[in-house]
N, C-alpha and C positions, 0 to 999 in steps of 0.2 A: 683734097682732103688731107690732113696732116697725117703722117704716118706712124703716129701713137695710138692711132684709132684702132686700127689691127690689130692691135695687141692689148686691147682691154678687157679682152676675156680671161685676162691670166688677173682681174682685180681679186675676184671670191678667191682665185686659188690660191692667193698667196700668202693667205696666214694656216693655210691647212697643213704644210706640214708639220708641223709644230704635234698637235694631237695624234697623230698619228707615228712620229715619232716619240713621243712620247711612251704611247701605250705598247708600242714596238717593246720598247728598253726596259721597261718593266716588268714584261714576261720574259725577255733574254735574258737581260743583265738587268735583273732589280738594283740590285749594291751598287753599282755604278752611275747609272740615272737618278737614283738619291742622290748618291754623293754630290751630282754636279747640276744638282737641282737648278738653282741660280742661273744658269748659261742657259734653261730653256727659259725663263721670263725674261734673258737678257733677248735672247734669237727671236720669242715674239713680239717685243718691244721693237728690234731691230728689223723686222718684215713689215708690219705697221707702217713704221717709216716709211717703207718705198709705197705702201696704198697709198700713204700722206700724199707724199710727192706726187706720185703719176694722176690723181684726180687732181692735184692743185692744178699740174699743168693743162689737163685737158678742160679745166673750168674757165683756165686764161684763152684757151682755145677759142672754147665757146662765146666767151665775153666780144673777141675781136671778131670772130664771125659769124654769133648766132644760128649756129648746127648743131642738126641732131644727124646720129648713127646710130643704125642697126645693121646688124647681122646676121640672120638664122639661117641653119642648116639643120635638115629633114632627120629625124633617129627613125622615124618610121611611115612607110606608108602600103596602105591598104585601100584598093579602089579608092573613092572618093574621099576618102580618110588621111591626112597627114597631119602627123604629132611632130611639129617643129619645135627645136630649142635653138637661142643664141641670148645676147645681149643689147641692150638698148641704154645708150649713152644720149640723154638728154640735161637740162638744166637741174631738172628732177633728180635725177639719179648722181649726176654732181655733187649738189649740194648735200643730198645724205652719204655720199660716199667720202665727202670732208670731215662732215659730224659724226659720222661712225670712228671714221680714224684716227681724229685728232681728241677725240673723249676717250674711244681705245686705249691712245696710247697712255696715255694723262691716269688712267685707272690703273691700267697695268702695271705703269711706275710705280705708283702709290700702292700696290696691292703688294710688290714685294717687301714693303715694311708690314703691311699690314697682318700680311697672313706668315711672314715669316716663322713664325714658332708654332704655324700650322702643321702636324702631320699629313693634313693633305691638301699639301704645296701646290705639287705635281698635278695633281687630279684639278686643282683649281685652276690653274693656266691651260691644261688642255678643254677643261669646258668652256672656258671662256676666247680661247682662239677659234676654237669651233662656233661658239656665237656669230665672234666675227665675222668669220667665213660666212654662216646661214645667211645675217645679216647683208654681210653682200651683194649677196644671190640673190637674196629678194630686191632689193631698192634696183639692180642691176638688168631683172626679168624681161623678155621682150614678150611675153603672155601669161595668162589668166593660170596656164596648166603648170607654168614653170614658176608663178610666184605662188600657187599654192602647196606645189612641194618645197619651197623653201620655208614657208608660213609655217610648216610642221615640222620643219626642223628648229625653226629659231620658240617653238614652243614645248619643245623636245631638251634643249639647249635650259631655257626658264626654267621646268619643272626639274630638273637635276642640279641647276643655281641654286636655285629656292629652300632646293631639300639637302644642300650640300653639308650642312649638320644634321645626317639622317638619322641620327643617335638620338635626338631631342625630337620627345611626340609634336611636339606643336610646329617644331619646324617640317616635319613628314606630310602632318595636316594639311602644313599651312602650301606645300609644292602640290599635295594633292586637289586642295579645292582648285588653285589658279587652272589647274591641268583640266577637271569640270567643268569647270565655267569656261574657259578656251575652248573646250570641244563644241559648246553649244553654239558661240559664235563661228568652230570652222565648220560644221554641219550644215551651218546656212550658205557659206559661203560656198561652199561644195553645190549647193543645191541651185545657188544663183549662176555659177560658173557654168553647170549643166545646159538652166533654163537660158542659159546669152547663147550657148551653142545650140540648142538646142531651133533659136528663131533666127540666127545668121549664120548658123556651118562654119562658123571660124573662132580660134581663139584668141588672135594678134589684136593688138588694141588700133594700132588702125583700120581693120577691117571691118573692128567692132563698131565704133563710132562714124564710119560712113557707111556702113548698110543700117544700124540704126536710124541715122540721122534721114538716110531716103525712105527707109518704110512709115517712119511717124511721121515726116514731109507730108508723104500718100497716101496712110492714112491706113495702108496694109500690115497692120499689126495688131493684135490686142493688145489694148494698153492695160487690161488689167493684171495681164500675166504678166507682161515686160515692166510693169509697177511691180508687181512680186519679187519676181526676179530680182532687181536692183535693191529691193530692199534685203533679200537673202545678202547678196553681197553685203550691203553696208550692215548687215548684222554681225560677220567678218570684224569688220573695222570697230565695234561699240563696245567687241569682247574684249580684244588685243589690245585697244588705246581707252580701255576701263572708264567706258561712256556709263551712263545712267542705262538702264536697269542691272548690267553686268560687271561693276563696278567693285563687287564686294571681293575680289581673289585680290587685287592692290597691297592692301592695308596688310595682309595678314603674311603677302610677298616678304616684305621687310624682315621675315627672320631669316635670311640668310645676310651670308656678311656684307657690309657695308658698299665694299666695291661694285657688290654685284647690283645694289640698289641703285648706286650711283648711273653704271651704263645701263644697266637694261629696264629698268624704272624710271628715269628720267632722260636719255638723251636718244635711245635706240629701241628699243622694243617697244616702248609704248607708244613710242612716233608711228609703229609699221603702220597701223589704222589709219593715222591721219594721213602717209604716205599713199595708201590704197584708193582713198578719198580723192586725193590731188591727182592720183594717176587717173582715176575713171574721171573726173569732176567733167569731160565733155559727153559723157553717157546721162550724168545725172539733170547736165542743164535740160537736154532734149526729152526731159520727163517726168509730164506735170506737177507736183506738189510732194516732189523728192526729195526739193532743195529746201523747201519748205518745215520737211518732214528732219532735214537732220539739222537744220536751227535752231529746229524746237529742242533736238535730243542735247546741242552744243549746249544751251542758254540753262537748263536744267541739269545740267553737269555741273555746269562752274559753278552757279548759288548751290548746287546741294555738296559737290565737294567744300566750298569754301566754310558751310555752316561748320561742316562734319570738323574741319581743323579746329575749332574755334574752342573744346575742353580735350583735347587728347594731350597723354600727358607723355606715352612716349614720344620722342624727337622725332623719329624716321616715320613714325608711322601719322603724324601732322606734315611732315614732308613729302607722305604718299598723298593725302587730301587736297596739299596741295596745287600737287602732278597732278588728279584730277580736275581739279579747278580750270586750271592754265591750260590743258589740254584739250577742257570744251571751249575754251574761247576760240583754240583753234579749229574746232569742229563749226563754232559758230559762225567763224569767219568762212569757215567753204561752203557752209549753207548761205551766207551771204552772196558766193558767186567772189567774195573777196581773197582769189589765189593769192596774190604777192602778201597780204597782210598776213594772213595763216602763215606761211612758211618762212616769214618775216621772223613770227614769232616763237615759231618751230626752232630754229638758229637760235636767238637769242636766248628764249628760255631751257635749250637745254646744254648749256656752259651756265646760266647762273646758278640752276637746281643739280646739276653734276658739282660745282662748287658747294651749294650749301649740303648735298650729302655727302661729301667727302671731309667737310668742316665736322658734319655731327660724327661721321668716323673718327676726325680726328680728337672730339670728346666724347667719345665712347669708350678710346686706347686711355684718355687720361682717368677717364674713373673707374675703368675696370684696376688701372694700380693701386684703387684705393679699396674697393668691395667686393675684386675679385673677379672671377666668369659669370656676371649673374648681370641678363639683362632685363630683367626685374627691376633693378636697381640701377645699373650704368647706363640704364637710356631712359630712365623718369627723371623730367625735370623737374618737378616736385622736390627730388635729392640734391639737385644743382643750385646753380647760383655764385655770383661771386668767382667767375673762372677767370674773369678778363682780365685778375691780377697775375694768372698764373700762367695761361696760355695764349699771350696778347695776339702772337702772331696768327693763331688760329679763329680768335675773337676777330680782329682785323677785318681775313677772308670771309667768316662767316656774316659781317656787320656790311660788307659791300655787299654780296649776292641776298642778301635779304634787301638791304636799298633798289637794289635791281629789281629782284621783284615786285617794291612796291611799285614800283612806275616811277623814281626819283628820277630827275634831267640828273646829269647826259647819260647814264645807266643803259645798260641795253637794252631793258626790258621796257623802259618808258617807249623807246621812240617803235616797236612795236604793238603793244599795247595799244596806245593813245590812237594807232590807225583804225587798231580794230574798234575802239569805242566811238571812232569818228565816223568808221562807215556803217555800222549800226542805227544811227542817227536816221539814216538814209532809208533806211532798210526796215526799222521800224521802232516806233518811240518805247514803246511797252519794255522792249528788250533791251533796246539802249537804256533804259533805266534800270532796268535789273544789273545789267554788265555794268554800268557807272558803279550800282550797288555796290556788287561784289568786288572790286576795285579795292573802294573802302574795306571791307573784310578781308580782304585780301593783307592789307597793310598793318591793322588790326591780328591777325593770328599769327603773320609773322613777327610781327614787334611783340606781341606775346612769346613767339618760342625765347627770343635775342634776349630779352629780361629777364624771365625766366631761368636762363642759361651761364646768363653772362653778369647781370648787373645785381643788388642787392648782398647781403652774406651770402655765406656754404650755408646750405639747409644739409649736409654731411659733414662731418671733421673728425680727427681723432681725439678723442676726451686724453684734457690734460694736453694740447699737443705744445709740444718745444720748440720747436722750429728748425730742430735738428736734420740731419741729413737720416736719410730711411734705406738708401741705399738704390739700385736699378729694378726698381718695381715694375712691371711692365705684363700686361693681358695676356693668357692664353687661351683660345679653343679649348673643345670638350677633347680635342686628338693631343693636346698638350701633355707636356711629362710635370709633374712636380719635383722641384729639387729640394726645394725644403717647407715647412707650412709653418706658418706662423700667427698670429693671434693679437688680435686688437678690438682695440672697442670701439664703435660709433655713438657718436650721438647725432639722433635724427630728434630737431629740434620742431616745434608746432609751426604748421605754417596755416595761417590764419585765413588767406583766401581761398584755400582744397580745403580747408575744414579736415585736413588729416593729422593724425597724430603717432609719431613715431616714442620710441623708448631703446634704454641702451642695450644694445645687442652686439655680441660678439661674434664676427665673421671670420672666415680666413683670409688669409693674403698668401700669395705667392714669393715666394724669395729667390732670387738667381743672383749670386756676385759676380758671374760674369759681364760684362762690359759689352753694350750693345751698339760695336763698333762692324761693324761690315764692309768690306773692299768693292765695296758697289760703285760709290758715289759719293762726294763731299762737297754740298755746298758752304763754303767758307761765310757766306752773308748769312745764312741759315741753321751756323753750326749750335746743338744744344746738346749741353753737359749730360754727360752718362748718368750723373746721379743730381737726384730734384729734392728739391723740398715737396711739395704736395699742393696741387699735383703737378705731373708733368706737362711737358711741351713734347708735342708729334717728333718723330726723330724729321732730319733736314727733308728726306725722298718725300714722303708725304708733304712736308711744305713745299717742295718746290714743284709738284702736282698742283698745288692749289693756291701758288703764289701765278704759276700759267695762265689758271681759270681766271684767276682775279685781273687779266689782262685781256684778253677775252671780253670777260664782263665789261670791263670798264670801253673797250674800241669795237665791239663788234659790233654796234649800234651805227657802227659808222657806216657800213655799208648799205646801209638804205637810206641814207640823209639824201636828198637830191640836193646838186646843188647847179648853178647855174653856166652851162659851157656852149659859149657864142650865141648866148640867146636863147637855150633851150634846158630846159630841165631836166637833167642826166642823174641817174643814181645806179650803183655797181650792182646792186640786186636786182633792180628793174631790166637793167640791158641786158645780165645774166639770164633772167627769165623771161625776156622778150617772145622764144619762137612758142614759147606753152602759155605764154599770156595773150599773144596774137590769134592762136589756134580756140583761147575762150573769148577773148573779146577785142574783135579786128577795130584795129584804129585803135589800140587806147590810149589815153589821156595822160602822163605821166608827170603832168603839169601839179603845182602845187599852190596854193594861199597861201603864201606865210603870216599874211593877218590871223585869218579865219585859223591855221595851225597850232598860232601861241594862243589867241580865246579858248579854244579847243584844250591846249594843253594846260594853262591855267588850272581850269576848270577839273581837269583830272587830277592832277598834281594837289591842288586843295582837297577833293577827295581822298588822298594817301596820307598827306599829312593830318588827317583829321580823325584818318585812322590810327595813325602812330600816336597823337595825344591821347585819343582814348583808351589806347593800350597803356602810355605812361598812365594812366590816370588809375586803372585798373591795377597793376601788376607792378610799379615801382612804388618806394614810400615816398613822396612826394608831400604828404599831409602834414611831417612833422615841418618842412619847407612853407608852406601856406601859413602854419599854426605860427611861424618867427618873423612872416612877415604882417602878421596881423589881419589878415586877409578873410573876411567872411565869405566864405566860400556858399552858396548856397547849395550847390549838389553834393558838397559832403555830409553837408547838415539834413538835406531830404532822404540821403544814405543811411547815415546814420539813426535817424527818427524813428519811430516808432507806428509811426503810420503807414508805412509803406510797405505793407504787407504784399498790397497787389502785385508792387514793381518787384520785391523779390519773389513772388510766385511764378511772373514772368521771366527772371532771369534765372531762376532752377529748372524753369520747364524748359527755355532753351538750353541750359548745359546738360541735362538728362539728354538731350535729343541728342544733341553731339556727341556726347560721351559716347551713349549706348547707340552710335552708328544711324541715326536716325531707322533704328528697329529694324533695316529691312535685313539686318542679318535674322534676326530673330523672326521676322516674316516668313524668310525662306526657309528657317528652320521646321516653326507648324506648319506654314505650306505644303511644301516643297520635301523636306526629308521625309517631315508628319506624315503628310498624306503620302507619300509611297508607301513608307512603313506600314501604315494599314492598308493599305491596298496587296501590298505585301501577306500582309499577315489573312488579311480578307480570300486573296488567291487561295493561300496554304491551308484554311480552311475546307474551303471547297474542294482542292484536289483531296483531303484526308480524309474529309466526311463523302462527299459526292464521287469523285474520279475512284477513288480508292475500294472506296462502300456499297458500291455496288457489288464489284466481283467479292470482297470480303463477305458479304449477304448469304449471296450462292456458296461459298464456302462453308459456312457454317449451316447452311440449309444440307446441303451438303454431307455434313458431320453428322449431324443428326441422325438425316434419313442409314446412312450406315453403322448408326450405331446401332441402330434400331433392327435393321435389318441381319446382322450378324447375330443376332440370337437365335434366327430363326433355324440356320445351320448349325447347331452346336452340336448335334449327334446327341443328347437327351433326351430321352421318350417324355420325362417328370416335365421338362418346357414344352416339348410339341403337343402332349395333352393341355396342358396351360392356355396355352395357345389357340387350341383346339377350341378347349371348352371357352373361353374369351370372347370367340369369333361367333360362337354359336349363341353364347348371352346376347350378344348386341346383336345376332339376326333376328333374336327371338325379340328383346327389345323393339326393333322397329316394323317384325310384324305383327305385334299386339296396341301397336301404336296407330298400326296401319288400321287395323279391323275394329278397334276403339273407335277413330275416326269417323271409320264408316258406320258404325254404330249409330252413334248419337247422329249422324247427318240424316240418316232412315228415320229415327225416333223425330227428328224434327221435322222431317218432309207430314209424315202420318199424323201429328198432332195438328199442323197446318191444313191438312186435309179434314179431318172433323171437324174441327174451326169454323171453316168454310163452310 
């Protein structure tokens, strides 16, 4: 065993000190942890690094001699009770301990431009080394107990991201529902963790999956609990990695800042699920219609995220939809039983979606110098258009991880992708056609955001503008100081396919003539002038962040190509994950068709590009080009027509559905809030009226009877004759009532008796 292996229990702990020194200096020496802010994102940039490292090497490790390590050591035991912790170094845990690191650091660079003229700098790098660290901890787990206390830290971690502008209601909101909605799924989880221990007396995952794997051999189990069970867990995984039906805390995640979107929305937190997934995936084979069960849940994620992208008009929050998309494909793929391809895709797509939200961060910083802190306005792209003259380099990165994601050869995201839509095939036609489906849609809303964004005019400008210099305009936070305020006018011009209509308003602008030069870092290929015309270009740190990713994007595709060595077909991911792909399916196949590959891929790749004309067709002006070359178009002319009422009823009704979130926020709203609130109020009824009203009853019967009573003590002769004579009325009342009675009963017996 190589002797790195001992020592990789120091991975989680080595971005921790950072937070902790931090919040140390703050309460000793606040003025001087200010001061030298910088040095702590320089020191967790620079701890990062060595994660970088020691997993690269222990992954080359593993490549040459496909080993796993574990290690536990006992924290407690009680008779037949022990709560073991240590760490477990597998392929698994490798490969997220690269992607955590190497997105880590890439964030973190880019987050000191970003947040630089944040007042809470500080505060922003110790939550986010603390991330890291949780992050660690979980992927790193060697049981159920130890990765569900990290589960709640890395969601402890999120709702303090989320809400990191706690100033702004919607952002407070919006950390609060994510934090609801995560409980529901760690509540299950909690409860499936119980019921695994509660039928095998252990928590270690080996011990789990072979006394599993011998009682449903034997038949010594109920399966309908141990179905329960496993579903609690994977309702764990459906919260965290924003599966269908708990999907809705995502979207509204994205108000906090960009970086934080970037790692724990697209490359690390919303993976944990699918992580959880790949680590149990030998518990779920061994039980019946599990696998079945979360196929269903992948296949119905991707189509209902990829609709959801298809009218939203913020950036980030169509880049949330479609993190959920791409994220059921990889749910879809472990319900397929298809490990390598899920985790294939896992890699791949989170460096192209860390790319494309770091791209929208870096058009965020350029139109907030134009409309100010308002992102209302600097992340609708309704307002955009027309950037790719002014922010080429950013246009660039953004125009590659959007090709990525459509599935474009050699992209990274193709040669992932394209597996999973090939072993779908296999697995079941229904869904491989939906997933071809969303494909297309998929290419379709991204080439929607990119034109929207990038191509056509500014749907914003200054009225009257010159083209003069405006001087170092540049974004602050709601914690930002203003130096001087300044006054301009927009023109928001019609845009004819939102059917919205803007008019001239006067906003503020921010003014600083300081020069936003910093002794961080200077890339010379990347260097961009302190003052712009309009708008800017990202400063270099932020480009050379996402000139990284664009490198990435473009070769990480490589590591699953097989290719052919002495006869046999070898690829760096497949050998990587050989001893966890052995352990799900002995013997396997790693052989490939390259006929049947390029049909295969063909086939997909026509899908993408067919989305991307539809989007040119949609969202570029394209018609005034058709109109010069003479071209009778017939689908402009059906567009255009006046008959076609049906077809736009159909296409209003799908962007309403999009728009408004396909309802189910609004569902859960009269559901879900509704029906508490009455239930609520229905409670508070009853304990007022009922719990309450009772003893209030007696109280005032109560009242009553002594008010009544204290008369009779007053020491007044004039009351006690009252009184007196009162009592003797109504005796005499009911014996003259009494003798009446009797009366006429006698007079009636005696007249019945003559009668007779």
């Amino acid at each position: 065993m190589d002797y790195a292996y001992p020592y990789s229990w120091i991975i989680p702990l080595i971005p921790l000190p950072i937070p902790m020194l931090i919040g140390v200096g703050l309460i000793v020496f606040p003025m001087a942890t200010k001061s030298l802010r910088r040095m702590w994102s320089f020191s967790s940039i620079f701890l990062l690094n060595g994660v970088m490292l020691l997993s690269v090497y222990l992954s080359i490790q593993q490549i040459n001699k496909s080993s796993i390590y574990q290690y536990v050591w006992s924290w407690t035991i009680n008779n037949d009770f022990s709560l073991d912790f240590g760490y477990l170094i597998d392929s698994l845990a490798s490969i997220m301990v690269i992607l955590i690191s190497t997105v880590g650091i890439l964030v973190l660079f880019y987050s000191d431009n970003y947040m630089y003229h944040d007042q809470g700098y500080l505060r922003f790098f110790s939550y986010m080394s603390f991330f890291i660290t949780s992050m660690l901890g979980l992927v790193t787990s060697v049981n159920l107990i130890q990765i569900y206390i990290f589960w709640e830290l890395v969601g402890m971690c999120s709702y303090l991201l989320i809400g990191f502008w706690f100033t702004r209601p919607i952002a407070a909101n919006a950390c609060q529902k994510a934090f609801v909605t995560n409980r529901v799924g760690d509540f299950g989880l909690l409860l499936g963790i119980l019921g695994l221990y509660a039928i095998t007396g252990s928590f270690e995952f080996r011990d789990l999956f072979e006394i599993l794997n011998k009682l449903v051999y034997n038949n010594e189990v109920n399966l309908l609990f141990l179905t329960l069970c496993a579903l609690f867990l994977f309702t764990g995984a459906v919260a965290k990695s924003s599966q269908f039906p708990l999907h809705v805390w995502l979207p509204d995640a994205m108000e906090g800042p960009t970086p934080i979107s970037a790692l724990i929305h697209a490359a690390t937190m919303v993976t944990a699920g699918i992580f959880l997934v790949a680590r149990l995936l030998p518990l779920f084979i061994i039980i019946p219609h599990i696998m079945n069960f979360i196929s269903l849940i992948g296949i119905v994620t991707l189509l209902f995220g990829a609709t959801l992208s298809l009218a939203q008009k913020d950036i980030k929050r169509s880049l949330a939809y479609s993190t959920m998309s791409q994220l059921g494909y990889m749910m879809l793929a472990l319900g397929m039983g298809s490990y390598r391809a899920a985790l294939f895709h896992l890699i791949t797509h989170a460096y192209s979606k860390a790319l494309l939200f770091l791209g929208s961060g870096s058009i965020i910083h350029s139109m907030e110098a134009i409309v100010g802190y308002s992102p209302d306005k600097s992340q609708n792209m309704v307002l955009m258009g027309g950037l790719k003259k002014h922010v080429p380099i950013t246009k660039t990165a953004f125009l590659i991880g959007t090709l990525s994601l459509c599935g474009i050869p050699p992209l990274a995201c193709f040669w992932s992708k394209d597996e999973i839509l090939n072993d779908s095939w296999f697995y079941s036609p229904v869904f491989a056609i939906l997933a071809c489906f969303t494909a297309g849609l998929t290419a379709f809303y991204m080439f929607r955001i990119y034109l929207l964004t990038f191509e056509g005019h500014l749907n914003v400008h200054f009225k009257n503008y010159s083209g003069q210099k405006r001087g170092s305009c540049y974004s602050i936070s709601p914690w930002g100081k203003e130096m001087k305020k300044y006054k301009f006018s927009l023109l928001f011009v019609e845009n004819k396919k939102e059917n919205l209509y803007f008019f001239n308003t006067t906003y503020p602008i921010f003014y600083n003539g300081k020069k936003m030069i910093r002794p961080f870092i200077s890339i010379p290929c990347f260097g961009i002038q302190n003052t712009f015309f309009y708008p800017p270009e990202s400063d270099s740190t932020m480009l050379f962040s996402m000139s990284i990713l664009v490198l990435f994007t473009c070769l990480v595709g490589i590591i699953g190509i097989p290719y052919n060595q002495s006869g046999i077909d070898f690829d760096l991911l497949s050998n990587l994950l050989n001893p966890s792909i052995n352990l799900l399916h002995p013997n396997p196949n790693n052989s490939i068709n390259w006929y049947e590959f390029f049909i295969n891929a063909i086939f997909s790749v026509s899908l993408a590009f067919f989305g991307i004309f539809i989007a040119f067709f949609s969202y570029k002006p394209i018609y005034a080009s058709f109109k010069n070359l003479n071209l009778q178009n017939s689908f402009v002319k059906a567009v255009n027509n006046n008959n076609t009422a049906l077809w736009e009823k159909v296409i209003n009704l799908i962007y309403d559905w999009s728009y408004n979130r396909g309802y189910i926020d609004f569902f859960y709203r009269i559901s879900l809030a509704g029906g508490l609130r009455r239930f609520a109020e229905l409670t508070q009824f009853f304990d007022r009226r009922g719990i309450d009203g009772i003893p209030n009853v007696f109280g005032l019967l109560s009242f009553f009877v002594g008010e009544g009573i204290k008369y009779l003590g007053s020491g007044r002769i004039s009351s006690y004759l009252l009184f007196y004579l009162g009592f003797v009325l109504v005796l005499f009342l009911l014996i003259s009532l009494s003798l009446l009675d009797s009366g006429l009963t006698f007079w009636m017996k005696m007249n019945l008796q003559i009668l007779i």
